[in-house]
DSSP file (Angstrom, degrees, kcal/mol; ACC not computed):
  #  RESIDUE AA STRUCTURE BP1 BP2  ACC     N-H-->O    O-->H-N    N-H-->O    O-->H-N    TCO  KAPPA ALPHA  PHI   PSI    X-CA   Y-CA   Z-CA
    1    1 A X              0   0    0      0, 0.0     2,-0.2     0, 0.0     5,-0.0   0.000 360.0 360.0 360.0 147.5   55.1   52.1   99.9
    2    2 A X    >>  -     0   0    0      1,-0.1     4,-1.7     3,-0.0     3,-0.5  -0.453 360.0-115.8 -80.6 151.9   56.3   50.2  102.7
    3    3 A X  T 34 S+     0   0    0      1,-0.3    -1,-0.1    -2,-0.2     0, 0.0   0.615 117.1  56.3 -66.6  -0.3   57.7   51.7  106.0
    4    4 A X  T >> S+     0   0    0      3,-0.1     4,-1.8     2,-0.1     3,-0.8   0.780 106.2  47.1 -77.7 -28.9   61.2   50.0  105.0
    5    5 A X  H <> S+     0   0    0     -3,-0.5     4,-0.7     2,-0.3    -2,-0.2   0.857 113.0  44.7 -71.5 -35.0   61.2   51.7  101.9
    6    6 A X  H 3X S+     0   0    0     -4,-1.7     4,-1.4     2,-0.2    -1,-0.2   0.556 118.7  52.7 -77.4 -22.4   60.2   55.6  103.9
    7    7 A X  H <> S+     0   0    0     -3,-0.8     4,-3.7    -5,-0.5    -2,-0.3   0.953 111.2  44.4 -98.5 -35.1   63.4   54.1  106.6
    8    8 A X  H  X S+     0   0    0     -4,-1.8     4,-2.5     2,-0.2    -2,-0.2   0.734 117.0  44.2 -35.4 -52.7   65.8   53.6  103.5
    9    9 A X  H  X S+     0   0    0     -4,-0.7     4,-3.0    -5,-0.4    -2,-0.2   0.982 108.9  54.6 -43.2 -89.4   64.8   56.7  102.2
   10   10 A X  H  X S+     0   0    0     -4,-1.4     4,-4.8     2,-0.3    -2,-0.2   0.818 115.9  41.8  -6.0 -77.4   65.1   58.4  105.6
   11   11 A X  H  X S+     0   0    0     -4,-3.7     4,-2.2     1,-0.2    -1,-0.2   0.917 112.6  50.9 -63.2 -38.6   68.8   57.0  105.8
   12   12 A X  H  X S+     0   0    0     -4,-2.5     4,-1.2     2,-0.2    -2,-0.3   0.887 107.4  52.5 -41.1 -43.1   69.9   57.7  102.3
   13   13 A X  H >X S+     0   0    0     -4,-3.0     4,-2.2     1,-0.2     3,-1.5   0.979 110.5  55.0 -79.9 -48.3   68.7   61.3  102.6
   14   14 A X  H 3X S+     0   0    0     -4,-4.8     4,-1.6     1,-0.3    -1,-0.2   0.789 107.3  47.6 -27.7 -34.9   71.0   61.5  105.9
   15   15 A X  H 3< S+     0   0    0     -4,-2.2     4,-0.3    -5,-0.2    -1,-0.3   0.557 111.3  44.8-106.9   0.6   73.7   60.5  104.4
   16   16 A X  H <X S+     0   0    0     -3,-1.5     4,-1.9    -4,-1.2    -1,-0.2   0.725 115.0  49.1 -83.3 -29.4   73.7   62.6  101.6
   17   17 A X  H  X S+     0   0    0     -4,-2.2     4,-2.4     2,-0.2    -2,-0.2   0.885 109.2  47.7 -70.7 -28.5   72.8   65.4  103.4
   18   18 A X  H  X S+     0   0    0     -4,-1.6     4,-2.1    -5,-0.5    -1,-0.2   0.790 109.6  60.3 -74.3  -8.6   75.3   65.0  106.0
   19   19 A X  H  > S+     0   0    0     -4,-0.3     4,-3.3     2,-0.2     5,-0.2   0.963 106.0  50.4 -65.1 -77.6   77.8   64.4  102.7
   20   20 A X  H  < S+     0   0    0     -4,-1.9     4,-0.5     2,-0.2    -2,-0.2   0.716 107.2  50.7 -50.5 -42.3   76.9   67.9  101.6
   21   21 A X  H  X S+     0   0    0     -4,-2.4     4,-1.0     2,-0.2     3,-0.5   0.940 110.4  45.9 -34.0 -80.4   77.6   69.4  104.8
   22   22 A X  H  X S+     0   0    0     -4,-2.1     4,-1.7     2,-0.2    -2,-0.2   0.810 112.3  53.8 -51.8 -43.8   81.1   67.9  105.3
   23   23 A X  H  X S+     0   0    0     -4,-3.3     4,-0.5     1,-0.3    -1,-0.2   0.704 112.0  45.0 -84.8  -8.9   81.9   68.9  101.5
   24   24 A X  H  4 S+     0   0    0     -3,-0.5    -1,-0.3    -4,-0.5    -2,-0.2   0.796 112.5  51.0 -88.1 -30.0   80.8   72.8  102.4
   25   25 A X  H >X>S+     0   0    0     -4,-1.0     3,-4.4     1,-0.3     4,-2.7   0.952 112.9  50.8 -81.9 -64.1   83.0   72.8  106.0
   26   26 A X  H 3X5S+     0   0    0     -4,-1.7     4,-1.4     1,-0.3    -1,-0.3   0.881 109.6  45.6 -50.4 -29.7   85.9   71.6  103.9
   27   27 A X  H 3<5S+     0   0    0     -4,-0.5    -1,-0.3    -3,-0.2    -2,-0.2   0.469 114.8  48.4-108.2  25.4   85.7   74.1  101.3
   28   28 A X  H <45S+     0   0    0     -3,-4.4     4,-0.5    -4,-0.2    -2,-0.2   0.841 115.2  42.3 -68.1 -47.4   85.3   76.8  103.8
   29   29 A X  H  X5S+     0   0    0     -4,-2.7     4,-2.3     2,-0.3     5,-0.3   0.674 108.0  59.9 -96.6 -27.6   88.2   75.7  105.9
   30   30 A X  H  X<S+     0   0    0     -4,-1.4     4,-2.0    -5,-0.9    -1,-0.2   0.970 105.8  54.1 -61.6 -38.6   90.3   75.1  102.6
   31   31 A X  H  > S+     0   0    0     -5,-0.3     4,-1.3     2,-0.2    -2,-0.3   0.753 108.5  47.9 -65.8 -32.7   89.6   79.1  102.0
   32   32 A X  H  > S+     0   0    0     -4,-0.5     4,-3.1     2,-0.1     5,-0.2   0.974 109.2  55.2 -58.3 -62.6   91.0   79.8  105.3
   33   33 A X  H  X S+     0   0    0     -4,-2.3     4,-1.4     1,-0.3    -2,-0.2   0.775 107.9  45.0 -55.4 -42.8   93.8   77.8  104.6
   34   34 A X  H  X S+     0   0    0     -4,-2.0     4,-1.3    -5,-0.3     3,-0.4   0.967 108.5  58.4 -83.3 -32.6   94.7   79.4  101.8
   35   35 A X  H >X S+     0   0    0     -4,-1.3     4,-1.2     1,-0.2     3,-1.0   0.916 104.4  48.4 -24.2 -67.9   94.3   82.6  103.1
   36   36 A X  H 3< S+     0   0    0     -4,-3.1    -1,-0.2     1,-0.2    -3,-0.2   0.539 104.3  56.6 -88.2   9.1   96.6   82.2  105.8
   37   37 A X  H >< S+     0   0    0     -4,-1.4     3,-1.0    -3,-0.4    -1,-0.2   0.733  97.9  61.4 -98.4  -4.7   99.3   80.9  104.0
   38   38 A X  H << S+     0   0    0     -4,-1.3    -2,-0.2    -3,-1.0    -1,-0.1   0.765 102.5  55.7 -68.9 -16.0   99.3   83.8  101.7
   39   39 A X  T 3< S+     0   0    0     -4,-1.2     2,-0.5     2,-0.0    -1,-0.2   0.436  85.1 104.2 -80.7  13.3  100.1   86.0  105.1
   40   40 A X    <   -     0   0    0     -3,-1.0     2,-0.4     2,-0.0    -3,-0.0  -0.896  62.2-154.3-104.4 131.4  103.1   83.9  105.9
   41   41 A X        -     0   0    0     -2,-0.5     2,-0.5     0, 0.0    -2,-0.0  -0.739   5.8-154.2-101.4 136.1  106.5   85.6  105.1
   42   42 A X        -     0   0    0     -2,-0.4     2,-0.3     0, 0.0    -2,-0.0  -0.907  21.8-138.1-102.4 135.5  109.3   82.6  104.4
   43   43 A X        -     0   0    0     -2,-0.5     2,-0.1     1,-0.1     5,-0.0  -0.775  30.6-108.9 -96.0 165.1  112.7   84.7  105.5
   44   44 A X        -     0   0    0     -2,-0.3     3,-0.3     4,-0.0    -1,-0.1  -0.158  26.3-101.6-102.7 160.3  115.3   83.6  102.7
   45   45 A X  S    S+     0   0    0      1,-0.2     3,-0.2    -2,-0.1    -2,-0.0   0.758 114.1  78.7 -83.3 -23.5  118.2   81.3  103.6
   46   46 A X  S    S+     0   0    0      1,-0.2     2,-1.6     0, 0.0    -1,-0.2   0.949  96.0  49.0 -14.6 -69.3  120.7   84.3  103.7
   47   47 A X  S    S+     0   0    0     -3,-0.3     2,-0.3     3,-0.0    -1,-0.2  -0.694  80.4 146.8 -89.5  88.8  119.2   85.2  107.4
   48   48 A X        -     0   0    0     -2,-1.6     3,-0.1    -3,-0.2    -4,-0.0  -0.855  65.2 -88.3-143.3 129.8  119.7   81.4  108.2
   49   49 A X        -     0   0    0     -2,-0.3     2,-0.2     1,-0.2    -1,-0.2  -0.144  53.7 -86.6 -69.7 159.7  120.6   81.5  112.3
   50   50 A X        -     0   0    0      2,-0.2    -1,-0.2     1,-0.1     6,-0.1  -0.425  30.2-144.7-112.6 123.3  124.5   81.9  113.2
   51   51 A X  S    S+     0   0    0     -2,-0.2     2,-0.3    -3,-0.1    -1,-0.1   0.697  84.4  82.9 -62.1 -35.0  126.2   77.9  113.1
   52   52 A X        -     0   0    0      1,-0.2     4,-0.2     5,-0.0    -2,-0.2  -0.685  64.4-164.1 -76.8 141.1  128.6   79.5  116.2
   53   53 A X  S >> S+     0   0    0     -2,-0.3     4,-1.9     2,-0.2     3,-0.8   0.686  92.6  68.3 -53.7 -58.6  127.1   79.5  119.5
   54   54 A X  T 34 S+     0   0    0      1,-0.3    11,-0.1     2,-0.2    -1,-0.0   0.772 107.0  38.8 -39.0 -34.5  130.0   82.0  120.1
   55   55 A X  T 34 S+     0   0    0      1,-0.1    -1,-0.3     7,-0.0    -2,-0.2   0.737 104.6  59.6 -96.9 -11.9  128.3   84.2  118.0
   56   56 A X  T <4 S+     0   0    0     -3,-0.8    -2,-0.2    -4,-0.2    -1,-0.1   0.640  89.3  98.7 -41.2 -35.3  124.7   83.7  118.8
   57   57 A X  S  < S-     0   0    0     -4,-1.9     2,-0.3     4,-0.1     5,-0.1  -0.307  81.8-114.2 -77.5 156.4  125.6   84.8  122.4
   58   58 A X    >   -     0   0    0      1,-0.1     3,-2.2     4,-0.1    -1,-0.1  -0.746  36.8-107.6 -90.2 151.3  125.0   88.6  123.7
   59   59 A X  T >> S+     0   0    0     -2,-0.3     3,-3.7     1,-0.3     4,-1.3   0.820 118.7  56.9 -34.7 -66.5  128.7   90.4  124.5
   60   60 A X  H 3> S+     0   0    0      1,-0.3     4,-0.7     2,-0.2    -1,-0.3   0.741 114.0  40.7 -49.2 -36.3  128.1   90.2  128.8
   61   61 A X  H <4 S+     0   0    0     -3,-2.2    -1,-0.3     2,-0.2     4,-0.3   0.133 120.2  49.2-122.2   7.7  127.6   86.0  128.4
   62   62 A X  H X> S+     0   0    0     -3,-3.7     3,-2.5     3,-0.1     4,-0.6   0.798 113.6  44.5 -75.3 -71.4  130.8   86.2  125.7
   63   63 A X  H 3X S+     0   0    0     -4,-1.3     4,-1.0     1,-0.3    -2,-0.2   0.304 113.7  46.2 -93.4 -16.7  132.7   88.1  127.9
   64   64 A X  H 3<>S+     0   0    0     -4,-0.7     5,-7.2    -5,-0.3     4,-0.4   0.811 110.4  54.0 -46.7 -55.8  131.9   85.9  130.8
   65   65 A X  H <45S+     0   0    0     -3,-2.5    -2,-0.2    -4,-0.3    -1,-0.1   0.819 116.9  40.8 -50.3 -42.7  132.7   82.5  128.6
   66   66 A X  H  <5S+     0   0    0     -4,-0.6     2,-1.0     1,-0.2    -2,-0.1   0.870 117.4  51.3 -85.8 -85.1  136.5   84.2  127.7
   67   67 A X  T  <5S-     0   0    0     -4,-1.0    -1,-0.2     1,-0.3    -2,-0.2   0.351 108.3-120.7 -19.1 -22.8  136.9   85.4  131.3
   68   68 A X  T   5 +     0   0    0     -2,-1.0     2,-0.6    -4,-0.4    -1,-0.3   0.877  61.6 139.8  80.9  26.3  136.2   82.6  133.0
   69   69 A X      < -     0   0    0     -5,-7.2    -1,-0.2     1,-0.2    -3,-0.1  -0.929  33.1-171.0-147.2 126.0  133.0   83.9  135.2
   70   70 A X        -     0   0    0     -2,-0.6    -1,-0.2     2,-0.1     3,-0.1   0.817  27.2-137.5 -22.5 -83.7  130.4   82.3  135.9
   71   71 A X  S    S+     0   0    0      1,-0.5     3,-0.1    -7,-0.1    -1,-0.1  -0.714  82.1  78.2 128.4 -39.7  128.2   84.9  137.4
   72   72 A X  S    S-     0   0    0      1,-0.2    -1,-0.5     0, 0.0    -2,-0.1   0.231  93.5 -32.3 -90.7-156.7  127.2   82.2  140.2
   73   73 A X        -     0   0    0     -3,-0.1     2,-0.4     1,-0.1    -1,-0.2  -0.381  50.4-146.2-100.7 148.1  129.0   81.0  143.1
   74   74 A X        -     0   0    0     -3,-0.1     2,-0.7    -2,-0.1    -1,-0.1  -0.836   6.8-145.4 -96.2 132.8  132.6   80.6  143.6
   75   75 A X              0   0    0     -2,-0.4    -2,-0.0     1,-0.1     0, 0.0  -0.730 360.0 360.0 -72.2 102.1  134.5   78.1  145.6
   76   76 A X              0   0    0     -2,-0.7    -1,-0.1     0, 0.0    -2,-0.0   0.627 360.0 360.0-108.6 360.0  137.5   79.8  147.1
């Protein structure tokens, strides 16, 4: 055989190995993947964050908001 025919070779078996390779990383990484989306908890739309700001806020930065104070500086 000729030395294209051994360089043909050569590249075909590269690229099949390196084929074979890529298709084992991917079905490693797919098995991680599925893994870790069974360990994700989805919270139900029921605990869905509060639509008021008013109510989002803790009591001290309500009671500021009604009151009229700042906390920071006043101009008298």
């Amino acid at each position: 055989m000729s030395i294209w025919v051994w360089i043909l070779l050569g590249i075909g078996g590269f690229f099949a190995v390196s084929l074979l390779v890529g298709l084992a990383v991917a079905a490693i990484l797919a098995n991680i993947g599925r893994e870790f989306s069974e360990l994700m908890e989805f919270e139900p739309l029921e605990s869905s964050p509060v639509k008021d700001p008013a109510q989002s806020t803790p009591k001290t930065a309500r009671r500021r908001l009604v009151d009229g104070q700042s906390g920071g500086l006043r101009l008298e």
